[in-house]
Structure formats: C-alpha cells, structure tokens
N, C-alpha and C positions, 0 to 999 in steps of 0.2 A: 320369633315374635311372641312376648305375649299374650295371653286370650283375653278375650275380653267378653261381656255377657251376651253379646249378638253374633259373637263371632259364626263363621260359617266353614263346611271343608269337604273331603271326599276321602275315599281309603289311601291315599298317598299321601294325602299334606296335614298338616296340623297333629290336632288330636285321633283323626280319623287315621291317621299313620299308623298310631300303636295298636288299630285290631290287626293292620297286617302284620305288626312287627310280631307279636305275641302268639297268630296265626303260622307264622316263620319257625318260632317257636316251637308251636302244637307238630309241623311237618318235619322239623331237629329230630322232635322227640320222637315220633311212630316210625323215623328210621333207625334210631338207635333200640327202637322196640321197648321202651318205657311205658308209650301207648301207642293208642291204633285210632289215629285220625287221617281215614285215606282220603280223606275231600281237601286236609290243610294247604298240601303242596300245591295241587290247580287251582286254588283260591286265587292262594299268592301271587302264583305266575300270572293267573287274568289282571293279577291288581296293575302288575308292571312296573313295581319299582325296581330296580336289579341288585340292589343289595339285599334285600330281603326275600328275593327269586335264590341268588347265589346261597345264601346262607342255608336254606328251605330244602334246597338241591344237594345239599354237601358239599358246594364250590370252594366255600370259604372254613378256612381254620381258625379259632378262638383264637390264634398266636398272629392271625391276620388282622383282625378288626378290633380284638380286646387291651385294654390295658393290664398286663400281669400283677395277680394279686388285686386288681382292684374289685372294690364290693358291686359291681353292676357292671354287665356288658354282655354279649348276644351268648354265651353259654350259661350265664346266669341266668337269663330270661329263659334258656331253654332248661333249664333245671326246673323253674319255678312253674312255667309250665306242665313238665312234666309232671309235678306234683299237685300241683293247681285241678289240672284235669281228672286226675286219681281224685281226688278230693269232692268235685263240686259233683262228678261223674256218680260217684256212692253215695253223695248228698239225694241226687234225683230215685237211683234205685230203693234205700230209706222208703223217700215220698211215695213212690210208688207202691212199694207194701206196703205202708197203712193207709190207702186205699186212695189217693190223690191222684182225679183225673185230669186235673187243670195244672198247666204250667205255665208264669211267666217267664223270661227273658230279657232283660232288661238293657238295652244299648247293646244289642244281640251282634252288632257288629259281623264278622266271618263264622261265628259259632254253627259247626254243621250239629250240635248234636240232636235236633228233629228229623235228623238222614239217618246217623249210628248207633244211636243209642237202642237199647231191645225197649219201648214204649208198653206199657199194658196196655190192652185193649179199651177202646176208648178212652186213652188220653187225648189233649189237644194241648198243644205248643204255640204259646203267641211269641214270637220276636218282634218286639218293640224297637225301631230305632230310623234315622231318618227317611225319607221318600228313598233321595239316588242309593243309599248305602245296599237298601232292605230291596229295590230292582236289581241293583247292580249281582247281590248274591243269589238272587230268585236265578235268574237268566241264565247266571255261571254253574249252579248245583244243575237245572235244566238239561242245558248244553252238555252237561258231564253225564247226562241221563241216572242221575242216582233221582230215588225215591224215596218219599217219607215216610217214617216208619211210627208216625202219629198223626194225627189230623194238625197238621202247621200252619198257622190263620199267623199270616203279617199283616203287624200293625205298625203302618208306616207314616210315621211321628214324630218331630222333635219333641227328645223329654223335657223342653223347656216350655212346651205349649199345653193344652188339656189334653195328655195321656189318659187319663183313668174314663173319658169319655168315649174316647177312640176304642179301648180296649174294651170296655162294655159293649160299645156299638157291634163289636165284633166277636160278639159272644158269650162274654168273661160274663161269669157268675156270683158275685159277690155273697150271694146267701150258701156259696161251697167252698171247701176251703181248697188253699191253691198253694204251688212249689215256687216260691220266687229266687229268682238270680241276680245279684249284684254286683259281676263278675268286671274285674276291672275296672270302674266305674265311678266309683263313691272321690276317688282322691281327684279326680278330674272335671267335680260340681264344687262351685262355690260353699262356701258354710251353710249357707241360706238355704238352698238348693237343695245342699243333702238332705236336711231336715225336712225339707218338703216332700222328696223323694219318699222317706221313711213314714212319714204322717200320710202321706196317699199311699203308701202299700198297708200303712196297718186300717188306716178305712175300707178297702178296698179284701179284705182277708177275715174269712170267717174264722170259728173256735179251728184250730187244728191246724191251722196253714205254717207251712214251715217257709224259712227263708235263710237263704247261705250269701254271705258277703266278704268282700275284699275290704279290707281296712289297711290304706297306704297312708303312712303318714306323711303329709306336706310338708318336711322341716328342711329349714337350710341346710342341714348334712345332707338330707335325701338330694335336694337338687343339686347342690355342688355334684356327689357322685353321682346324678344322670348325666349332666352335661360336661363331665370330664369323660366319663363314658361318648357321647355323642361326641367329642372333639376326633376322637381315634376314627369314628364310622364318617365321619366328614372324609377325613382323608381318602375313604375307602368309598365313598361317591353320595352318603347319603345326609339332605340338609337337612337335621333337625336338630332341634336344643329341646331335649328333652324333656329336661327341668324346667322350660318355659310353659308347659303346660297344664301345669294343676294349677290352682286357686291356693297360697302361701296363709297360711294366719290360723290362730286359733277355731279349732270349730269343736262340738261336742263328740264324745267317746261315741262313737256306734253301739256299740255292746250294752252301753249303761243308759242311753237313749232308748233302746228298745225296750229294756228291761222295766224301764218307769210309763211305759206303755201298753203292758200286758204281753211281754214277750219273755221267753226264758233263754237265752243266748248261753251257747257254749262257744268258750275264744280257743282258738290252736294256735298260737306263737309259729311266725314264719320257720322259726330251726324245727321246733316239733314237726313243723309237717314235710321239710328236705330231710330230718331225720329219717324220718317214719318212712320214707322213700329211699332211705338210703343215698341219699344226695348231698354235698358239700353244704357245709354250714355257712352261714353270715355271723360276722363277730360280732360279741355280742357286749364288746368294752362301750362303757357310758361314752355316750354321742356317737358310738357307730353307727353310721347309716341305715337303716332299713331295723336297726335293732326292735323298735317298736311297732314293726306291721305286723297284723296278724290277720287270722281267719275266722268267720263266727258263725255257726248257725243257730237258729232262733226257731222256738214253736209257739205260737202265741196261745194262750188259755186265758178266755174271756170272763170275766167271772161270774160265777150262777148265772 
C-alpha cells in the first residue's frame, strides 16, 4: 500500500517494517562478525515477524529468499548494514573526540547503540521516534537487562509533529553543539519533509555540530528493484512492497542543501563504502539501481 502523509504503523507493518528488516540485518552481520550488535537478534525475535526472526537467526539462505544477481535482497541489506554500521559507528566516535556530549537519533527505530557503543562520559543520547516504537524497544532492551552506556533520554514523537520542542523539553541544548543521525530516514520523508527535517536540525545545532546521513534515491529503478526484490520474500511469508514506501519525485540533493546552509558535507558513494568494507559492489552502469545513493557527513561553521 502506499503511504500516505498521515499514514500510521508499528515495527512489523509499513514503513515501521524496515527498522526490523535492517535490524535483521545488523544480527546477519555480528554473526558473520562484520560487527558486534548483540541486542540486534532479541529485538527481532520480540518484533515477531518470522521472516526476519529466520533471517536474524541464520534459518534462511540468500539462495532462499534472494533473486540471483539481482541489485537488492536480504544479503544485500546485510552487506549494507554491515557497512552502514562501520560507517555511522566511526562517525559518533569522530564526535566524540572533538568533545560532543549530545547526541541525536533520528527515527531511532531498533538502534541499540546508547547500550554498545563505549559513550564518553557525559554524553546523553536522544532517540527520537514514535510513542509504541520508542516503548516497545525501552521494554525489550529492559527485559534483556542490558544497560546504558550514556545517559539515553527518549523522545517519543512523531517527526511529523513538533520534534525540536519535545527534544528541548528533554534536555537538548541548542547553544551546544550536538552528533545528528539520519540513518535510514531521509528517502522515506516526502520532499517537503526532508527539507524541514534539515532546516530544524541546522536551527536546532550550534558552530561545531556534526551530522551523518543516508541518501536513497527515490527513482523508479530503485523501486522496481525493491519490490522485485519483495516478490521473492512474499513467497517466503513476508507482505511487503517495498518500493511502496518512499515518497517517488524530484526533491533536493542533501549534500548541496546543507552545504547552502552552513554545513560542509563529505559524500561517500554507496560502492566507496561496500568497497572500503570489503563487500560486493552495486553496478554502477547508467540507470542501475542504487547507483546514486550515497553517504554524507556534514560539520556546520557558522560564520563569525
């Protein structure tokens, strides 16, 4: 079903699907020892969908659920993960030495890392993202008795509504500068949306604040290859159309957006960062799918 701007969901259906899918992902990868996310796999299984419990577990083989050769399917996601996490993981250590005690989180979704990551002392971690989503993983991290290994203040909010209020209210510092996450995120806000997204994190960020984001491009190659992808995992029990999820249409470059904003943004090209990993490339022939997503972090310098 397509989304629409009220739409509503939970970690199993909709859009709320792909933190567990991606989480599915994150438990692939710390058993293949890429990374070390031990909270991924008892997320999953609390979530209960069983394709993405199977996959999490090792049940399921890429030759089970994948289309061969195609550009997108649950190894792929687990690759992209794996590198994903490398990636946004080293972005916060960065923040961290040069002396950033605040962290946002953005549509924080299954994200354990205010459990695993080593935190400097006095840091604090907001996870931003809806009421059930941000209970449902409080309860589950709980029950699994892991611990924070930062002061982790949920703020639980749709980003559709006044975030930057909720997250003041709960602490956030505006006159200090802070680590923002946009992890997964940005391709799944309308064009509108995103820009709004961007324009309240850079109000919202003093000189010094740095920010890492996802940049998926909406294009019909991309959805075609999600939801040919999703046809194979139908088979294999799970209802999603993948490609029915993002917001389709023209919207501004992130990178060049920020950068007309007071941000300096470095882009990583999705092959750069599976390279750099050591992981399977995406093709990268004009109109191949995913050819133009990238990675980018940003440090803003305000002037004089």
């Amino acid at each position: 079903m397509a989304r629409t701007d009220n739409d509503s969901w939970d970690l199993a259906t909709s859009v709320g699907a792909t933190a567990t899918m991606v989480a599915s992902g994150r438990a692939r990868a710390t058993r293949a020892a890429l990374i070390d996310d031990r909270f991924a796999e008892p997320l999953v299984r609390a979530v209960g969908v069983d394709f993405f419990t199977r996959w999490a577990a090792g049940e399921l083989d890429s030759a089970d659920v994948d289309v061969p050769g195609a550009p997108w399917g649950m190894q792929r996601v687990t690759d992209m993960m794996a590198a994903r996490t490398r990636y946004i993981d080293a972005f916060f250590a960065r923040a961290g030495e040069a002396g950033i005690r605040q962290v946002v989180i953005l549509a924080s979704g299954l994200d354990a890392r205010g459990y695993r990551l080593p935190w400097a002392a006095g840091t604090t971690v907001y996870e931003i993202d809806q009421p059930q989503v941000i209970e449902f993983k409080t309860a589950t991290l709980a029950g699994l008795g892991a611990e924070p290994t930062a002061d982790v203040r949920a703020v639980a909010i749709d980003l559709r509504h006044d975030w930057p209020a909720a997250l003041r209210r709960a602490g956030f510092d505006p006159s200090r500068p802070a680590a923002w996450a946009a992890e997964g995120l940005l391709g799944f806000l309308p064009a509108d949306a995103q820009d709004r997204l961007l324009d309240n994190i850079t109000a919202l960020s003093a000189d010094g604040s740095q920010l890492v984001a996802e940049v998926f491009v909406n294009s019909g190659d991309n959805q075609q290859a999600l939801n040919e992808a999703s046809k194979k995992w139908r088979e294999n029990g799970l209802d999603i159309a993948l490609g029915d999820l993002g917001f389709p249409g023209e919207r501004n470059d992130v990178a060049a957006y920020l950068a007309d904003r007071g941000w300096h943004p470095v882009r990583t090209s999705l092959n750069e960062l599976l390279g750099d990993n050591g992981l399977p490339l995406q093709s990268t022939e004009p109109g191949a799918p995913f050819a133009k997503n990238y990675y980018c972090t940003a440090v803003l310098h305000q002037p004089g």
